[in-house]
Each structure stands twice: as structure tokens, then as C-alpha cells.
C-alpha positions in Angstrom: 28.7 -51.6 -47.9 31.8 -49.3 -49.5 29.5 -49.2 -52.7 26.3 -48.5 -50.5 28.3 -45.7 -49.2 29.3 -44.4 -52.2 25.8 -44.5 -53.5 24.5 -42.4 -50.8 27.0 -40.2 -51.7 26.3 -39.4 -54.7 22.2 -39.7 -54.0 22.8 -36.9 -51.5 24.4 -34.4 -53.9 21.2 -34.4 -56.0 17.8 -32.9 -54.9 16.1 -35.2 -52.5 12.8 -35.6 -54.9 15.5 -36.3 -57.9 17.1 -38.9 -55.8 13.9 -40.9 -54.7 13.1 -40.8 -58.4 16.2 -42.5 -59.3 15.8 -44.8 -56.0 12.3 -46.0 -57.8 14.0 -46.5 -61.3 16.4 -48.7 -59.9 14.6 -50.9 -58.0 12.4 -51.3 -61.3 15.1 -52.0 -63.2 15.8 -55.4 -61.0 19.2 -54.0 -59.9 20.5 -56.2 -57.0 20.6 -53.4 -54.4 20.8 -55.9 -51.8 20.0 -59.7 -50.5 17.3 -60.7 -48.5 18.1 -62.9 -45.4 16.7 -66.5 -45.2 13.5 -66.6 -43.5 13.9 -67.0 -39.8 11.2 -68.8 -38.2 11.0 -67.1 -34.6 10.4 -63.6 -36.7 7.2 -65.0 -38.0 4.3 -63.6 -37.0 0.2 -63.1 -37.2 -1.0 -59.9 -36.9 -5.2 -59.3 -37.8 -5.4 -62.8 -39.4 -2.2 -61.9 -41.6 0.6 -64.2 -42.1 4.2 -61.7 -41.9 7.3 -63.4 -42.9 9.2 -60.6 -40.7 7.5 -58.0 -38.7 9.8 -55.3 -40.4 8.2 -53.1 -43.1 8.5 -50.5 -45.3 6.3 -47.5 -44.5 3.8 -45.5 -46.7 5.2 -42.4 -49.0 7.9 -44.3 -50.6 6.4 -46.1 -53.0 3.7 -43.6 -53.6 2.1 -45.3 -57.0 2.7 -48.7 -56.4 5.2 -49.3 -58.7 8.0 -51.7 -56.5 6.1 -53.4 -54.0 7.7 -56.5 -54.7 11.3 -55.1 -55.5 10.7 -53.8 -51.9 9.8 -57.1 -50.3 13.3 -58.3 -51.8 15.1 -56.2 -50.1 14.1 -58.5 -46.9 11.0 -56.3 -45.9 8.3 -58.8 -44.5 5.3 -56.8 -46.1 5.3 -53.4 -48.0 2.7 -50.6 -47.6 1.9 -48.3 -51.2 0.3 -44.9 -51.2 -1.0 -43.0 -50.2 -3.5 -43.4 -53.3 -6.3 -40.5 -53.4 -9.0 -41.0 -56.3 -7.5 -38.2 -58.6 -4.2 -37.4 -59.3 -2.5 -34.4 -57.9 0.7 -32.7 -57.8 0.8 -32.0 -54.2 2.5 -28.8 -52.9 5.1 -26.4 -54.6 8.6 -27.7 -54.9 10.8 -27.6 -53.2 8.8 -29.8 -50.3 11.5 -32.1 -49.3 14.8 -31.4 -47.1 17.4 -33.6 -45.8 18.2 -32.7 -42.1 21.4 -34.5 -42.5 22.9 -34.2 -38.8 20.1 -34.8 -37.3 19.2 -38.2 -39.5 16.0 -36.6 -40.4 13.5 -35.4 -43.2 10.7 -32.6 -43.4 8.4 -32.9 -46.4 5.3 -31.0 -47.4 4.8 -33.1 -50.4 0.7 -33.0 -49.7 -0.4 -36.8 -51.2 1.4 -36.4 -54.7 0.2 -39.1 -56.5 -0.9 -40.7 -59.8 -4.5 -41.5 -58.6 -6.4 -44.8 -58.7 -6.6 -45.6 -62.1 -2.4 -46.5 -62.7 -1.8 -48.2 -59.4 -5.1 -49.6 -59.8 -3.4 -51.2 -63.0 0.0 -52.0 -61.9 -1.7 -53.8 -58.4 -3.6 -56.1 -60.7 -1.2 -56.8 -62.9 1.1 -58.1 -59.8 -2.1 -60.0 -58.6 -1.4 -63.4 -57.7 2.5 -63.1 -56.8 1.7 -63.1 -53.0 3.6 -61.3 -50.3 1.8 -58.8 -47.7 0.8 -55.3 -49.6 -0.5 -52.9 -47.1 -2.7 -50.3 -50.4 -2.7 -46.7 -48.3 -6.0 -44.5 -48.7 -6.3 -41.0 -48.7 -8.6 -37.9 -49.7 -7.9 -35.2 -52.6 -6.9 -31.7 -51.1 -9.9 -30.5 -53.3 -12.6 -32.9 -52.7 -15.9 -32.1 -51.7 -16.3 -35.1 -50.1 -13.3 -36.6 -47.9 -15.1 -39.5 -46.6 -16.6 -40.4 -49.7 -12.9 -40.3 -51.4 -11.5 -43.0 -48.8 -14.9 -45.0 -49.5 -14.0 -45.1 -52.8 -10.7 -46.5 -52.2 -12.0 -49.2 -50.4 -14.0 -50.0 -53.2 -11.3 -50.4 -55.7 -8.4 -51.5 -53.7 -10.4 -54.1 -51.3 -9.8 -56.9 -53.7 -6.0 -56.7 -54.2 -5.1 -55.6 -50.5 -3.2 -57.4 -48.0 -4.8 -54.4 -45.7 -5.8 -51.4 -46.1 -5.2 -48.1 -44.8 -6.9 -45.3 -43.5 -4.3 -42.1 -43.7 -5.6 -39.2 -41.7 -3.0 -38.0 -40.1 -0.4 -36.3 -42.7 0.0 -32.4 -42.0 0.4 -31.8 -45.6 -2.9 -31.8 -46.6 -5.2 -28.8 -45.0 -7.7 -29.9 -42.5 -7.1 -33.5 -43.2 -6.0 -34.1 -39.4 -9.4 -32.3 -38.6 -10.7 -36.2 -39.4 -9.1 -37.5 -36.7 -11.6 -35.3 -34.3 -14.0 -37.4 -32.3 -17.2 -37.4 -34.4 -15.6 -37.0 -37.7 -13.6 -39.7 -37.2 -16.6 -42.1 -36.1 -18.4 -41.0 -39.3 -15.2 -42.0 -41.2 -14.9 -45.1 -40.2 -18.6 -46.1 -40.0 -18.4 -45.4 -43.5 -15.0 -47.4 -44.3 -16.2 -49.9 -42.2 -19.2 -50.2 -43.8 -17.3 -50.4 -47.2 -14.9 -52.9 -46.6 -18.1 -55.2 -45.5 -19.7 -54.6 -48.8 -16.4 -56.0 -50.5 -15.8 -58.8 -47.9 -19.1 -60.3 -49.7 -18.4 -59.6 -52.7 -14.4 -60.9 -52.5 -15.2 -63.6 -50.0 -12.3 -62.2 -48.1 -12.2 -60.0 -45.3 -9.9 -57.1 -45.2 -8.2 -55.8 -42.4 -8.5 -52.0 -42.0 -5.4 -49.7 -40.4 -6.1 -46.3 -39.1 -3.2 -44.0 -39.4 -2.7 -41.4 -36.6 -0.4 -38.2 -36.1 2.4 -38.2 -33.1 1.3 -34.8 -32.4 -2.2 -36.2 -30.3 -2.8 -35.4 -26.7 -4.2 -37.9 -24.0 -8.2 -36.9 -24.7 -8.0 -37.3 -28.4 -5.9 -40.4 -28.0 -9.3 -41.6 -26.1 -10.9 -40.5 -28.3 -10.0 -42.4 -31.2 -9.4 -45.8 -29.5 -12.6 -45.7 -28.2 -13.7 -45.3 -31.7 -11.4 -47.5 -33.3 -12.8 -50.1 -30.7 -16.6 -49.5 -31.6 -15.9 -49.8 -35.2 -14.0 -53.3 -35.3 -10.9 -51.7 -36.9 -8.2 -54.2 -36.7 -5.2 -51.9 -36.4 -3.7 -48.7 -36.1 -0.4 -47.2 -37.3 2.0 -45.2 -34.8 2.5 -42.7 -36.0 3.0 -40.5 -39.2 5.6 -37.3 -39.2 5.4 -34.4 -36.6 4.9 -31.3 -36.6 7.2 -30.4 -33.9 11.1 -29.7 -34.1 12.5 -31.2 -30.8 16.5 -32.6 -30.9 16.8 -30.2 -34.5 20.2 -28.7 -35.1 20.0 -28.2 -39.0 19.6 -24.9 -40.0 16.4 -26.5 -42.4 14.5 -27.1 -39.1 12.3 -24.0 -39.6 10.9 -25.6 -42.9 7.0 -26.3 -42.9 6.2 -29.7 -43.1 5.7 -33.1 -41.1 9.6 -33.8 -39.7 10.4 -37.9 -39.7 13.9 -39.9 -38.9 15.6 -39.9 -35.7 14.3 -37.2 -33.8 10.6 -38.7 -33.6 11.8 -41.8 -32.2 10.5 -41.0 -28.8 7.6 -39.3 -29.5 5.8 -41.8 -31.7 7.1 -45.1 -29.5 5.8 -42.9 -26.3 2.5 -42.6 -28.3 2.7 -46.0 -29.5 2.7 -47.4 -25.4 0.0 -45.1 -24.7 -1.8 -46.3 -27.1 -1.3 -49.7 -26.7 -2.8 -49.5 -22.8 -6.0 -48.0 -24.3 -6.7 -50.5 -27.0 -5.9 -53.7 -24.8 -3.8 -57.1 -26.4 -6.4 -57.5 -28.9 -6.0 -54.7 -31.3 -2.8 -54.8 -34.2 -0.4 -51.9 -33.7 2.0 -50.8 -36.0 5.2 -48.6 -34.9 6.7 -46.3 -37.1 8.8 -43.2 -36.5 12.6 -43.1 -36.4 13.4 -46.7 -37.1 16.9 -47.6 -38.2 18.4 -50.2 -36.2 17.1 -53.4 -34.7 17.3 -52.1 -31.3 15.1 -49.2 -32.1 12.6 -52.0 -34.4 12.7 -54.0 -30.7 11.9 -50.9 -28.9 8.8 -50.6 -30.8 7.7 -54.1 -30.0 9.0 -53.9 -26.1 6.3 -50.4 -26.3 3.5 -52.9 -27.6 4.2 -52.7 -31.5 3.5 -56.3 -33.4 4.8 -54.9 -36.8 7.1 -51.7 -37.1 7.8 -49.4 -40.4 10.4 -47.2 -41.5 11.2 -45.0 -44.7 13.4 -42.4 -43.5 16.2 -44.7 -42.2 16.3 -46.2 -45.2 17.6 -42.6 -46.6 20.3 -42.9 -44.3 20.9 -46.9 -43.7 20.7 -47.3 -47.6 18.3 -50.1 -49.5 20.8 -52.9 -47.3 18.7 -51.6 -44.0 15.9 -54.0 -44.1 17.7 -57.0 -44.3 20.6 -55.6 -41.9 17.7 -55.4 -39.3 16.0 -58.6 -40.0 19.2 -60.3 -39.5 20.2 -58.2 -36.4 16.8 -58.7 -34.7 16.3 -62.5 -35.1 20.0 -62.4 -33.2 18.9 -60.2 -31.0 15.8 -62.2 -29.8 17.8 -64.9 -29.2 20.3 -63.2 -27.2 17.9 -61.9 -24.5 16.4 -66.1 -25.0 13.2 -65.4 -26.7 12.0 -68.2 -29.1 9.6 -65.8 -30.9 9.1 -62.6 -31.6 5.7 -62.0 -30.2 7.4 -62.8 -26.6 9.0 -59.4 -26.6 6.1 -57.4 -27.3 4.7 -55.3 -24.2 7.9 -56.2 -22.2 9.3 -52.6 -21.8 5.3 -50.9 -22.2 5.4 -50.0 -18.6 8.5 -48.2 -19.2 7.4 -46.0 -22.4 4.3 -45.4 -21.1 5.5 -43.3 -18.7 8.6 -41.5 -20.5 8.4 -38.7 -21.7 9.1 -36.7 -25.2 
């Protein structure tokens, strides 16, 4: 832990796009940045046909070309989501687009889908093809296309056949007028066309692929009908809760007034609050996945008491250091069975009531 420390340290003295560069180089490099726990049985769980060894899992952004999705799920995450991919590369937004909010525990970022494109991950997924482990491939649209939908068809085309899941990413604020997509009829002729998509590949793979939606915290109650009704009407299996916000509430650092989506801490209540609401809407059936200011057990278990069956985090790990995944693996399977649950999928919904109702 003293050399964690000292890690962050010295991470933290450098530009936060500088330090995540390094943070990818050396979990390439095979460096033992931390031990995995032993699989605990009661943290098992199914979620849209998917076997998770632990419902804990590390969040789109981070691994933004799909270069250490299996470093990552060494670390003790039970499945690790890459992207988000768009077809062609780009070099998102003008730097600087990412500020540590360091009292507050938090991060604003207006990085804008930087990425590679399809073509390397497309490579480095298939070269990895065949070592197992769950590997959630994250879809998104160019800033410049002419055709948004047609973009996330396309990545359901190439990525169909080496995805744990897929998903749909709709919701960052980085990108103008992507969020527009999460409008009623925009949305329904989104995922008719994903859904359509991912049926064409099931035959030609033999293997259906679950599809996640990806939603912003910032939603009211109409458009949060809106899109579980159509999430519902179009068979998709899950949906993620949520991406950053664009609001500033609990923000003491000066940096507060930067543009961009805000994650860490201070969106804990807000997404788990959405996450409940959303969880009433779609019924038992449908996967949900929390994420949003996850950085402890407690806060992973909050998740799944406000109707979560997997949670995500990336900014915690800023702050918790590359130890934090298996720290709350270990924590929670104590957890569950200090409050005498034999599973985690008892604890799900038992505090929904409660969050549904709070506010943020």
C-alpha cells in the first residue's frame, strides 16, 4: 500500500493524460501492480446469459483501444469493458481535456471519443481471442460522421464476434449532439438498427450477443420513460447507469467550472438515484449496470441494494490506485456475509425503495 501511495504520488505530479499513458504502459509491461483475490463463489453471478466471476468491473474510457483487457481482469475485475471504439480514428478535443478535482475525489474530461479506430483494436481483440474472461467492446459514432447510426452498425459488425457484450455509448457530453440520440424516436431508430445488426451476426457467429445501452445521469423522469420503454420494445438486454454529468453539485475545486462530463465521488447519488429509477421501469428482467462514483465496497453494494446486478468504476481507481478492484472484491464478499447473504444476487433491490425516492 506505502508503494501504491507513493505511486499516486508521483502519478499526480504529472499531467493527468501523461499519467494514464504511463498507467497503460505498465500494465502492458506485466508489472505486478497488484494480486487478484481467489474467486469467491457467492460473488458469482449471471447477468444476460453471461457467466461474471465478480460483479465488479472496470468501466469504459480507460482502456480506450483495447490494449489491457486482460492485464485489467488481473487486477481482480470480474469482466472489463474497452472503448469507446468509433470507426475512424480521432483525436478528440483540444488539450488540455482532463482535470483532477482532487478534494473532491473527482474528474472532468472533455476528451470527445479519442481513439485509434476499429482497425487496431480490431487487431489486438483478435489476437487475444480465445483467452476467455468477460470483454464488454464499447461502440460509438465519429464527431464528423454523416451517419451516427450507421457508425454504431458498423461496430456491431466488426466487434460482434469477439464480444463478451456490446455497447451502445450515447450518452457522453463530449461529443456534440451525440446525447440528442438518446431522444425518443432517435433512439428507437438506433436501436432497431443495432438490434437488427447484432441479429445478422448472431447467424452468422452462432452466438448471440448481448447489447448494453449507455445512458447520461443528467435524464429527467419522461425521457427515462422514454428509453425503457424503448429499450423494452427492442429486446436490449441491459443498460448502463450512468456515464459522467454535466452538473457540478458537492464541487469545491477551483477546476469545477471546466467544460466537460464531471465523474468520481460527487455523482454517486445522482447516477445510483437514477439507477433505482430505472430499475422500477424496466422490471427484474432487464440487466443493469451501476456506475458513477464507485470506490469502496459499500458504495459497489449500494449499487446492487438500488437494483444494479454488475457495477463499474474508473475514477476510483485514480484515487484507490490499480489495488482497488481486488480491495473491493475482497471487502464485498465479507460484506455479504456479514449482513448473512449466501449470494450476491440476494442483495440486489433490497434498499430500491429507498433510492428511488432520495433525492440528488
Amino acid at each position: 500500500m506505502m508503494l501504491e501511495q507513493l505511486g499516486r504520488r508521483a502519478l499526480f505530479t504529472l499531467d493527468p493524460e501523461r499519467a494514464h499513458t504511463l498507467s497503460i504502459a505498465a500494465l502492458k509491461s506485466g508489472l505486478p501492480l497488484a494480486c487478484a483475490p481467489d474467486r469467491d463463489l457467492a460473488l458469482t453471478t449471471n447477468v444476460a446469459g453471461i457467466e461474471f466471476a465478480n460483479p465488479i468491473g472496470m468501466a469504459a474510457g480507460y482502456d480506450k483501444n483495447a490494449e489491457v483487457a486482460d492485464p485489467l481482469l488481473r487486477l481482480g475485475f470480474g469482466f472489463a469493458e474497452v472503448g469507446t471504439l468509433t470507426p475512424r480514428a480521432q483525436p478528440g478535443n483540444p488539450k488540455p481535456r482532463i482535470f483532477r478535482l482532487e478534494e473532491d475525489e473527482a474528474v472532468i474530461n472533455r476528451l470527445g471519443f479519442n481513439n485509434e479506430g476499429h482497425a487496431p483494436a480490431l487487431a489486438r481483440l483478435q489476437a487475444r481471442a480465445g483467452k476467455g474472461g468477460v470483454v464488454g467492446i464499447n461502440i460509438g459514432a465519429n464527431k464528423d460522421s454523416d451517419d451516427r447510426i450507421n457508425d454504431y452498425r458498423l461496430g456491431v459488425e466488426r466487434f460482434a464476434s469477439l464480444a463478451t457484450y456490446l455497447t451502445v455509448n450515447i450518452s457522453s457530453p463530449n461529443t456534440p449532439g451525440l446525447r440528442d440520440l438518446q431522444a425518443r424516436s432517435s433512439l428507437a431508430e438506433l436501436l432497431a438498427a443495432v438490434e437488427n445488426a447484432r441479429d445478422e451476426q448472431t447467424a452468422l457467429i452462432g452466438r448471440h450477443v448481448p447489447v448494453f445501452l449507455k445512458i447520461a445521469p443528467d435524464l429527467v423522469e419522461d425521457e427515462l420513460d422514454d428509453i425503457a420503454a424503448e429499450v423494452l420494445d427492442k429486446r436490449i438486454e441491459g443498460v448502463i447507469v450512468s456515464n459522467t454529468t454535466l452538473s457540478r453539485d458537492g464541487l469545491t475545486n477551483r477546476k469545477a467550472s471546466e467544460t466537460g462530463g464531471m465523474s468520481g465521488k460527487p455523482l454517486f447519488a445522482r447516477s445510483t438515484v437514477q439507477l433505482a429509477r430505472m430499475r422500477r421501469r424496466l422490471g427484474p428482467d432487464v440487466a443493469l449496470i451501476g456506475c458513477g462514483g464507485v470506490d469502496s465496497a459499500e458504495t459497489a453494494a449500494e449499487k446492487i441494494r438500488a437494483g444494479a446486478d454488475l457495477v463499474q468504476l474508473y475514477t476510483g481507481m485514480i484515487y484507490g490506485g490499480p489495488s482497488l478492484p481486488a480491495r473491493i472484491v475482497r471487502d464485498l464478499g465479507r460484506l455479504l456475509r456479514r449482513e448473512g447473504y449466501t449470494s450476491i444476487t440476494q442483495m440486489r433491490d433490497t434498499g430500491l425503495e429507498r433510492w428511488e425516492a432520495a433525492s440528488f
